[in-house]
C-alpha positions as CSV (number, residue, x, y, z in Angstrom):
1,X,-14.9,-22.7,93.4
2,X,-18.1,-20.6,93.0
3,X,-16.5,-18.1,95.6
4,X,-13.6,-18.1,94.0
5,X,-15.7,-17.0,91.0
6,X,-17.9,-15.1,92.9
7,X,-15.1,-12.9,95.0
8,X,-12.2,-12.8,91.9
9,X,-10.5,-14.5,94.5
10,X,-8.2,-16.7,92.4
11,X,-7.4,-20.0,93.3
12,X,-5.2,-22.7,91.8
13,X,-7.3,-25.2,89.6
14,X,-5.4,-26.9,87.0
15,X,-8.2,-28.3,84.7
16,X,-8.6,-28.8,81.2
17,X,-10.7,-26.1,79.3
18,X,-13.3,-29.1,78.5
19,X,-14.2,-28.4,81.9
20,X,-14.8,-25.0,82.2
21,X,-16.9,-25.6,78.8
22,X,-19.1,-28.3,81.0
23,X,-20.0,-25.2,83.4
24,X,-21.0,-23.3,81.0
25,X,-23.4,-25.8,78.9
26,X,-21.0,-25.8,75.9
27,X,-20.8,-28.8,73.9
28,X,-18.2,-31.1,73.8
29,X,-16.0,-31.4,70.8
30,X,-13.5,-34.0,69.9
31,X,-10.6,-31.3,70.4
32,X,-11.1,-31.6,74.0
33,X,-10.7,-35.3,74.6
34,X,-6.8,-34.2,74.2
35,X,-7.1,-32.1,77.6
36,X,-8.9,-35.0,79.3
37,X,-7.7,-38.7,77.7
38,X,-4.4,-37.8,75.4
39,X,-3.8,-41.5,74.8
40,X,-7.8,-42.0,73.0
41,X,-7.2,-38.6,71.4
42,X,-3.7,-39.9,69.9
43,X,-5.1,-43.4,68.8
44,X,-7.9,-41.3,67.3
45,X,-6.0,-39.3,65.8
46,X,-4.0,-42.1,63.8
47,X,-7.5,-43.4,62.9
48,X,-8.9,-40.5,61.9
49,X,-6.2,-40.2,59.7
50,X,-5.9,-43.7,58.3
51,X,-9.2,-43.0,57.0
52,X,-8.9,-39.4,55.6
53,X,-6.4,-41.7,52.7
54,X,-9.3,-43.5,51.5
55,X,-7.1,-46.5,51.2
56,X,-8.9,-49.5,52.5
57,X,-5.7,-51.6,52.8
58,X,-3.7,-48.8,54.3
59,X,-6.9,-48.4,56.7
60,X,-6.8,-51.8,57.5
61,X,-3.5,-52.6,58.2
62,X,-3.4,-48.9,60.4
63,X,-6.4,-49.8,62.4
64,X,-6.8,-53.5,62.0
65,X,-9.3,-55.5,64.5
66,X,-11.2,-52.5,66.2
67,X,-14.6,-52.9,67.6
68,X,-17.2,-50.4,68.1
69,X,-16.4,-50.7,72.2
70,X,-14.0,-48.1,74.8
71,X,-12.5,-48.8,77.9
72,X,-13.7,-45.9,80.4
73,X,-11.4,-44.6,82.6
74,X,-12.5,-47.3,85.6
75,X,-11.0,-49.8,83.1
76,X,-14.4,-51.0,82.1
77,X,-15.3,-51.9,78.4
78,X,-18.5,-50.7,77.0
79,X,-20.2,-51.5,74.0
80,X,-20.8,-47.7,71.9
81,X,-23.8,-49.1,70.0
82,X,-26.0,-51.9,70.4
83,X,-23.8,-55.0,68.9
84,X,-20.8,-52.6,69.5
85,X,-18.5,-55.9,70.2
86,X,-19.3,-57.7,66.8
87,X,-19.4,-54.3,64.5
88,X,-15.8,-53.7,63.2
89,X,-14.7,-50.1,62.6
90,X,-13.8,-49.6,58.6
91,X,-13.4,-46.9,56.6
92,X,-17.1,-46.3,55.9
93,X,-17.9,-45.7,59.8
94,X,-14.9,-44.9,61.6
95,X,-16.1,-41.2,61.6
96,X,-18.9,-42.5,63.6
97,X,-16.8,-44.5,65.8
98,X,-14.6,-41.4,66.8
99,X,-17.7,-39.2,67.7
100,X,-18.9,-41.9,69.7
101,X,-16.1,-43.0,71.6
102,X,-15.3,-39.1,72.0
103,X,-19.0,-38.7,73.4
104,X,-18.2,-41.7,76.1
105,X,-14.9,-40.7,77.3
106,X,-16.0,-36.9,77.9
107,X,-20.0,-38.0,78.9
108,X,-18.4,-39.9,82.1
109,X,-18.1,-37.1,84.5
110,X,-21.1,-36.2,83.5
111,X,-22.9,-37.3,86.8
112,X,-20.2,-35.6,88.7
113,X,-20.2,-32.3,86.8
114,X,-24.1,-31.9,87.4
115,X,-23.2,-32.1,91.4
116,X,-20.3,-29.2,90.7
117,X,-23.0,-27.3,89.0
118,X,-25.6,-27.2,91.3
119,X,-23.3,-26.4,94.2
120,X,-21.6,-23.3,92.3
121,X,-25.1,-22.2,91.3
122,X,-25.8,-22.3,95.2
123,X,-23.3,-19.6,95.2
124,X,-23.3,-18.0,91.8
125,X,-26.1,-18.3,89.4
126,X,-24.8,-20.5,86.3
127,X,-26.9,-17.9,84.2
128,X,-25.3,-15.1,84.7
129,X,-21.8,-16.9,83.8
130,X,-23.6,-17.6,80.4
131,X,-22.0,-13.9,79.0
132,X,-18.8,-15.2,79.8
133,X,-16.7,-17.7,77.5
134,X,-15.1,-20.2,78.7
135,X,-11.1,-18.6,78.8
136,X,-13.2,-15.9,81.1
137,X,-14.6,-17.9,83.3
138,X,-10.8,-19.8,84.2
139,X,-9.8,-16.8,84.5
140,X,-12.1,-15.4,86.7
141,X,-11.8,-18.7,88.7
142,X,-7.9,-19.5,88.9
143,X,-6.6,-16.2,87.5
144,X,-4.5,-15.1,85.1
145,X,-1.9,-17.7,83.9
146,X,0.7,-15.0,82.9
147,X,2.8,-13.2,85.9
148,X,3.7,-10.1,85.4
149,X,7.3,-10.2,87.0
150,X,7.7,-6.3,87.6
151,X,4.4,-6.2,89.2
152,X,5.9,-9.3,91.5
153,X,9.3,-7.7,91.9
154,X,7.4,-5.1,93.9
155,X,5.6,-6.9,96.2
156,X,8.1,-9.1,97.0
157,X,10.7,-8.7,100.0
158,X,14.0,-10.2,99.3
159,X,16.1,-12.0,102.2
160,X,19.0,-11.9,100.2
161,X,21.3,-9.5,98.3
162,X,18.9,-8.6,95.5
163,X,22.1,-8.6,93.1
164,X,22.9,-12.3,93.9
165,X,22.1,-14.7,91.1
């Protein structure tokens, strides 16, 4: 990957943006849980907006016998606060409980992401990628995503009649 940065020598990585932000220090948002866990995002979504209404009854029959606790993607169930298993979520603290379940489903590769880093940085200094954003730096790693076809038409030999369908 860092030679792929390094050399513009694109290669094909399909990862969400959330990542490329993690290389670059950028801090995580609840926008990006969608690229990474679309299932949490969704049911936080629905929480998120049980609670904008303001409606305690329609909050509690929308989100009815959550705990301050997440599943991590290993299947195991962690406690988001100290006493996380006894506090419910309601509608004066489910704000809190969707920053903190967003910060424990993006914070576990975190471990992971620090090993990527320092390997890349072995080939290209993370500071100097700090002038890029984070749509550069995909770019610069994987490539454009759009193919121009007329450029491709002309590199490409045909086996066949070029007027067969």
């Amino acid at each position: 990957m860092g030679l792929a940065i390094r050399a513009k020598s694109a290669m094909d990585f399909n990862l969400p943006p959330y990542f490329w932000k993690q290389l670059l220090g950028e801090p995580a948002a609840f926008a990006d849980l969608e690229g990474t866990d679309s299932f949490s995002f969704k049911i936080l979504q629905g929480i998120q907006e049980a609670g904008k209404t303001g409606d305690p009854k329609i909050f509690a029959e929308k989100v009815p016998d959550e705990t301050f606790t997440t599943y991590l993607t290993g299947g195991e169930l962690v406690e988001l606060c100290t006493g996380g298993k006894e506090k419910k979520v309601t509608l004066e603290n489910y704000e809190e409980f969707v920053t903190l379940v967003t910060k424990a489903k993006l914070g576990q590769t975190d471990k992971q992401m620090g090993w990527l880093k320092e390997g890349i940085d072995f080939v290209v200094d993370l500071n100097l990628l700090t002038f890029l954003t984070w749509e550069e730096l995909e770019i610069r790693a994987c490539g454009p995503k759009d193919i121009d076809l007329e450029a491709l038409k002309k590199i490409t030999s045909y086996n066949v009649d070029k007027e067969h369908p």
